[in-house]
PyMOL commands that place a pseudoatom at each C-alpha (Angstrom):
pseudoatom trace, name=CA, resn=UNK, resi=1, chain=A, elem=C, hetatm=0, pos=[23.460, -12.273, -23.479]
pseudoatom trace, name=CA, resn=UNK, resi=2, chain=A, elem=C, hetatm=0, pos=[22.333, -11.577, -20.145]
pseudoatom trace, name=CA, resn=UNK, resi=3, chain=A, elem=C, hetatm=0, pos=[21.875, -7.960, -18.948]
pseudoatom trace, name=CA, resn=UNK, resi=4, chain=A, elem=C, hetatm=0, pos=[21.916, -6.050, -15.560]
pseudoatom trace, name=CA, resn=UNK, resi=5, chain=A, elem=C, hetatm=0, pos=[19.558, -3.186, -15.328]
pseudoatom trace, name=CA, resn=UNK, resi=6, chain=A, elem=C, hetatm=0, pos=[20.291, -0.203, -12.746]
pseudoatom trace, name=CA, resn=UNK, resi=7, chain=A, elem=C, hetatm=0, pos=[17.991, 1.719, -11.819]
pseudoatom trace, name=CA, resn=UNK, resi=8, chain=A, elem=C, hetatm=0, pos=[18.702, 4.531, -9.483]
pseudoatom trace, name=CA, resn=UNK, resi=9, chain=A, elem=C, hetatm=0, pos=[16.042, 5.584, -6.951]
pseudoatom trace, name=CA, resn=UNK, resi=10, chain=A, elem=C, hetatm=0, pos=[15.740, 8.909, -4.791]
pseudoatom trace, name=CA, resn=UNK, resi=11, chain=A, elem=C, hetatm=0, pos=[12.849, 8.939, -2.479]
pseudoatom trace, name=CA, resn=UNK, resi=12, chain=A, elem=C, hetatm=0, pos=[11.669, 11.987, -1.117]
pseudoatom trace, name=CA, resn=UNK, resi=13, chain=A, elem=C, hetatm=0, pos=[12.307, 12.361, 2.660]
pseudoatom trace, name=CA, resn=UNK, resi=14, chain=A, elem=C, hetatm=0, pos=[9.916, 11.278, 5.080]
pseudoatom trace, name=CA, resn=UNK, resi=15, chain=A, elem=C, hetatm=0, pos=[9.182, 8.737, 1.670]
pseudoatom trace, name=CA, resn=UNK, resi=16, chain=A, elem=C, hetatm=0, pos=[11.782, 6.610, 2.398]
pseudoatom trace, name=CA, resn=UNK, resi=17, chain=A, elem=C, hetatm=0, pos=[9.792, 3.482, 4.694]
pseudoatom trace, name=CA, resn=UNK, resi=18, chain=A, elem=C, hetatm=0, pos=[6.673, 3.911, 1.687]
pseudoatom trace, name=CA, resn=UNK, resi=19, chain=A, elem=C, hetatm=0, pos=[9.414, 3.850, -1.253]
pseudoatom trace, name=CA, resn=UNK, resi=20, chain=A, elem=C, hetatm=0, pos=[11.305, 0.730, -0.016]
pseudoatom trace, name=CA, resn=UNK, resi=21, chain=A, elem=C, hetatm=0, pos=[8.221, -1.140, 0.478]
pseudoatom trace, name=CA, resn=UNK, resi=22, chain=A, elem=C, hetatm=0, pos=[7.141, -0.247, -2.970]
pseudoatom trace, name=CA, resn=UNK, resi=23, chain=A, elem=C, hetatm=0, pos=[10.320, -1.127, -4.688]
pseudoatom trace, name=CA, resn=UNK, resi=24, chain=A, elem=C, hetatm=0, pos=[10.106, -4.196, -3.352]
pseudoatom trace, name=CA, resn=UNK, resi=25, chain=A, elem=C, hetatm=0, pos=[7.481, -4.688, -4.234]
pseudoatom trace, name=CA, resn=UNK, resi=26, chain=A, elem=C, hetatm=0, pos=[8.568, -4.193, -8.329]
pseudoatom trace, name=CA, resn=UNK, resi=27, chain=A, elem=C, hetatm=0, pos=[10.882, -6.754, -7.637]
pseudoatom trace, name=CA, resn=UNK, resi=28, chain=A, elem=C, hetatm=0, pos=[8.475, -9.360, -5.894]
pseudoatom trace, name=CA, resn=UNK, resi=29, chain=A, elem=C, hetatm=0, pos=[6.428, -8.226, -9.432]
pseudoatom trace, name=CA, resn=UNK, resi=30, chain=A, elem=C, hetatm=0, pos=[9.143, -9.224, -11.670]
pseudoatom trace, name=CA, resn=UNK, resi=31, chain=A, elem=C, hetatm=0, pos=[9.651, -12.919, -10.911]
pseudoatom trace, name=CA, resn=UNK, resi=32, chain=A, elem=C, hetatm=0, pos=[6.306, -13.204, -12.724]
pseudoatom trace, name=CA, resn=UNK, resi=33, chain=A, elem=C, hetatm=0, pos=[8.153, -12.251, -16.168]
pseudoatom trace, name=CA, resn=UNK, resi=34, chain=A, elem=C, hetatm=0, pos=[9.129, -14.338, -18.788]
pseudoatom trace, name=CA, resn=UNK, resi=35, chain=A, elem=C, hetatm=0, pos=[12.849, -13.335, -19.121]
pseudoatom trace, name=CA, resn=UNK, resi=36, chain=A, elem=C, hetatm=0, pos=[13.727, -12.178, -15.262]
pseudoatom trace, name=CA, resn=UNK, resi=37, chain=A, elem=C, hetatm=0, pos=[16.832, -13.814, -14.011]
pseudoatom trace, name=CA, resn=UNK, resi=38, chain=A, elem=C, hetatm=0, pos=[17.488, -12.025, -9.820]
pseudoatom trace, name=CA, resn=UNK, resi=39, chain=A, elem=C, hetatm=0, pos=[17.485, -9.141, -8.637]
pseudoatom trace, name=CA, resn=UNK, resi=40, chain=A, elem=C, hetatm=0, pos=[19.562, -6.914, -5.850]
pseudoatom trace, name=CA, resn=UNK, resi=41, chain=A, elem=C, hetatm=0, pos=[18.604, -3.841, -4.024]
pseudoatom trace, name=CA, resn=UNK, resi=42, chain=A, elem=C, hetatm=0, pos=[21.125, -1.713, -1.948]
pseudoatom trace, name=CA, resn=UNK, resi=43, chain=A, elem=C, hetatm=0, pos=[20.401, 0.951, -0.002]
pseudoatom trace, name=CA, resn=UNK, resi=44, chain=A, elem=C, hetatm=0, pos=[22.977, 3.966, 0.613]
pseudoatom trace, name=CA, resn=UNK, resi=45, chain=A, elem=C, hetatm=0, pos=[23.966, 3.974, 3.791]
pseudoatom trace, name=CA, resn=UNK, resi=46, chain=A, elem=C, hetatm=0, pos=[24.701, 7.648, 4.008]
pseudoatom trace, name=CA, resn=UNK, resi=47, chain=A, elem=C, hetatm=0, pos=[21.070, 8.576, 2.076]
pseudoatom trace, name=CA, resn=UNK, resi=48, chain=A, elem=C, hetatm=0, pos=[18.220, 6.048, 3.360]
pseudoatom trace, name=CA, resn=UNK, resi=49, chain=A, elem=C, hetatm=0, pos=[16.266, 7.615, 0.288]
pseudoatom trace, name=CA, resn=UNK, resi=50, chain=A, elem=C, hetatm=0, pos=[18.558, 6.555, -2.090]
pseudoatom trace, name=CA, resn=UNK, resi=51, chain=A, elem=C, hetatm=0, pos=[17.884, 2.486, -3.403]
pseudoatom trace, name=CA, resn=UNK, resi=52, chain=A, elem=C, hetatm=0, pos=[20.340, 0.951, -6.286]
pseudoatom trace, name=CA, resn=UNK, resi=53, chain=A, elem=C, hetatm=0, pos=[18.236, -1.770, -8.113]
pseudoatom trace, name=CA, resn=UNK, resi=54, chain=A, elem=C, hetatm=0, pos=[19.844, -4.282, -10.101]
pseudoatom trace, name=CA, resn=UNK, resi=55, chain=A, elem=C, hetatm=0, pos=[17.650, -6.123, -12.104]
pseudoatom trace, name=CA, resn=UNK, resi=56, chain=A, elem=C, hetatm=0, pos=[19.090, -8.937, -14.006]
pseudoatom trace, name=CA, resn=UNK, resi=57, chain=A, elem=C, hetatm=0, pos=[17.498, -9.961, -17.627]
pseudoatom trace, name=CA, resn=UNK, resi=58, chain=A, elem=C, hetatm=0, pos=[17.934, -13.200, -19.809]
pseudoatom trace, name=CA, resn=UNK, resi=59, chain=A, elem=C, hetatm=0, pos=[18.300, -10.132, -22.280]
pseudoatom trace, name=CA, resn=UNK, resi=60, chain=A, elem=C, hetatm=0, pos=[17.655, -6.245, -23.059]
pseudoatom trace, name=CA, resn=UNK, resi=61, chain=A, elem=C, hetatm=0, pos=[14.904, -7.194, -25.134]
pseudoatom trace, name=CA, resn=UNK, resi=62, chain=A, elem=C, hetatm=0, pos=[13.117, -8.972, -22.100]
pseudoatom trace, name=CA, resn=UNK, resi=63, chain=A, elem=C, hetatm=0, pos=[13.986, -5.881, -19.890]
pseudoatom trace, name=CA, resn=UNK, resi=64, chain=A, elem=C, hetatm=0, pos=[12.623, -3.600, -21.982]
pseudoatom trace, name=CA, resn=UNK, resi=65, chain=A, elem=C, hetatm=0, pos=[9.347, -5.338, -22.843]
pseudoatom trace, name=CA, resn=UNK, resi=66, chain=A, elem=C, hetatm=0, pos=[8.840, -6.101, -19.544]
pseudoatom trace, name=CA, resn=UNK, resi=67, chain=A, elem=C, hetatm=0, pos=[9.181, -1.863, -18.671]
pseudoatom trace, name=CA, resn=UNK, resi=68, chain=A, elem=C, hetatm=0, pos=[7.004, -1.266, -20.946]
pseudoatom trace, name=CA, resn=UNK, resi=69, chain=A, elem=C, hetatm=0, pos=[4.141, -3.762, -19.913]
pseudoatom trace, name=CA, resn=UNK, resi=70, chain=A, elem=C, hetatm=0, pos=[5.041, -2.557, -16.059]
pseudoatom trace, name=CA, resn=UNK, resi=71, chain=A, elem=C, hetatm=0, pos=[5.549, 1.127, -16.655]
pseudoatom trace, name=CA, resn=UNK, resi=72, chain=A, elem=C, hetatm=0, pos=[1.643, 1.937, -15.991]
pseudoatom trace, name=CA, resn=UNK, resi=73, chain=A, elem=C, hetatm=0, pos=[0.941, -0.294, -13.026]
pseudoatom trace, name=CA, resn=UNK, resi=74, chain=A, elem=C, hetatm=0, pos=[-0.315, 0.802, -9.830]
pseudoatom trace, name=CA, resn=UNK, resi=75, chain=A, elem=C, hetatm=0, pos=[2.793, 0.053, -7.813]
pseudoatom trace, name=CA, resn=UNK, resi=76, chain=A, elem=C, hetatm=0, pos=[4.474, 2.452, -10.256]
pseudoatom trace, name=CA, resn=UNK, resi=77, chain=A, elem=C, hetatm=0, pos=[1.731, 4.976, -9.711]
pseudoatom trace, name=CA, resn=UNK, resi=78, chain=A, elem=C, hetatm=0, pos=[2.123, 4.831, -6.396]
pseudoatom trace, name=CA, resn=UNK, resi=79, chain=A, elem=C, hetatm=0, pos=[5.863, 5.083, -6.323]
pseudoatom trace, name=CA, resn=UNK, resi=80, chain=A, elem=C, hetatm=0, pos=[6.167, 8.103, -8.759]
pseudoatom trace, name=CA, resn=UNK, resi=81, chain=A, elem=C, hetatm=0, pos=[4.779, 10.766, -6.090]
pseudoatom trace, name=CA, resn=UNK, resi=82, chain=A, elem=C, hetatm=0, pos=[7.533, 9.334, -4.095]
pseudoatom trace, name=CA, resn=UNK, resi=83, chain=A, elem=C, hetatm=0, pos=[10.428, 10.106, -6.147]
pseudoatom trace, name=CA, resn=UNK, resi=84, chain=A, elem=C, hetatm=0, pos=[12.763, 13.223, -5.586]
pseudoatom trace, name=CA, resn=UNK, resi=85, chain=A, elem=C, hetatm=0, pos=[13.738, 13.280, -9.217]
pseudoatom trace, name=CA, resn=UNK, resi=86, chain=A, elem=C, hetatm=0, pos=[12.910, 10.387, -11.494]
pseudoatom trace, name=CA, resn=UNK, resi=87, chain=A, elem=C, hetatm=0, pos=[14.455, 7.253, -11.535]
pseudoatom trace, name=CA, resn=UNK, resi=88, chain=A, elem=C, hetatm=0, pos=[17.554, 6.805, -14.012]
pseudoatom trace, name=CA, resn=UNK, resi=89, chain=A, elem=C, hetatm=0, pos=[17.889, 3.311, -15.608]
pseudoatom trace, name=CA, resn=UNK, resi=90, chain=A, elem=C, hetatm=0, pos=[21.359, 1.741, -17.589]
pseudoatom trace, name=CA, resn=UNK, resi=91, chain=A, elem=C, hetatm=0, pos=[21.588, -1.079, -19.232]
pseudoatom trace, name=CA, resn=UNK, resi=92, chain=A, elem=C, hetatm=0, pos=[24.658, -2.965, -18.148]
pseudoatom trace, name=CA, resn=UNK, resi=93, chain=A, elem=C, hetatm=0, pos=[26.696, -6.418, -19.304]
pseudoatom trace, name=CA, resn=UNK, resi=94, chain=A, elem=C, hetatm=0, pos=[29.442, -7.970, -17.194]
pseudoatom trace, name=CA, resn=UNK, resi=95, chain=A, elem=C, hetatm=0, pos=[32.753, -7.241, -18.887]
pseudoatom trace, name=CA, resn=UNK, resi=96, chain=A, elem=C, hetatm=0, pos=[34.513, -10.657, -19.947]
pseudoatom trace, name=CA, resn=UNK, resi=97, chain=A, elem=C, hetatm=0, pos=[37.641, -9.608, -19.040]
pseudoatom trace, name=CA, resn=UNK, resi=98, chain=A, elem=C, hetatm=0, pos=[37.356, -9.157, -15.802]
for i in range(1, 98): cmd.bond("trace and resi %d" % i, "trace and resi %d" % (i + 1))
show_as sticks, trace
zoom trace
């Protein structure tokens, strides 16, 4: 079953041009893995430091390998000294019902 991962982003201010261009630059990363479906990111309107990823994954399995392969690169490096607080991450599926 497909999944949508969220991860939730707070940039430092004065971070916020450096951050974007970074998490983009995760994303443009991702299309490279076996397993990555799309991907969204929204920025807060009201917080310019605050960026909403969703990351969607053939499966969790996929998305978590895939973390833990990434989770050491330099564009995550580079993006750490950036962050306010770290990053939180869920692990999401669509509910049928709806």
């Amino acid at each position: 079953m497909a999944v949508t991962v969220v991860w939730d982003t707070w940039l430092k201010p004065g971070a916020e041009e450096e951050g974007l261009r970074l998490t983009r630059q995760v994303w443009s990363d991702m299309r490279a893995f076996e397993g990555y479906l799309s991907h969204d990111l929204l920025i807060d309107q009201d917080a310019p430091g605050h960026i909403l990823a969703l990351g969607r994954w053939r499966s969790r399995d996929d998305a978590d390998q895939v973390r833990e392969r990434y989770k050491d690169s330099d564009t995550i490096r580079q993006l750490i000294p950036l962050l306010a607080r770290p990053r939180d991450r869920w692990i999401t599926v669509e509910d049928p019902q709806s």
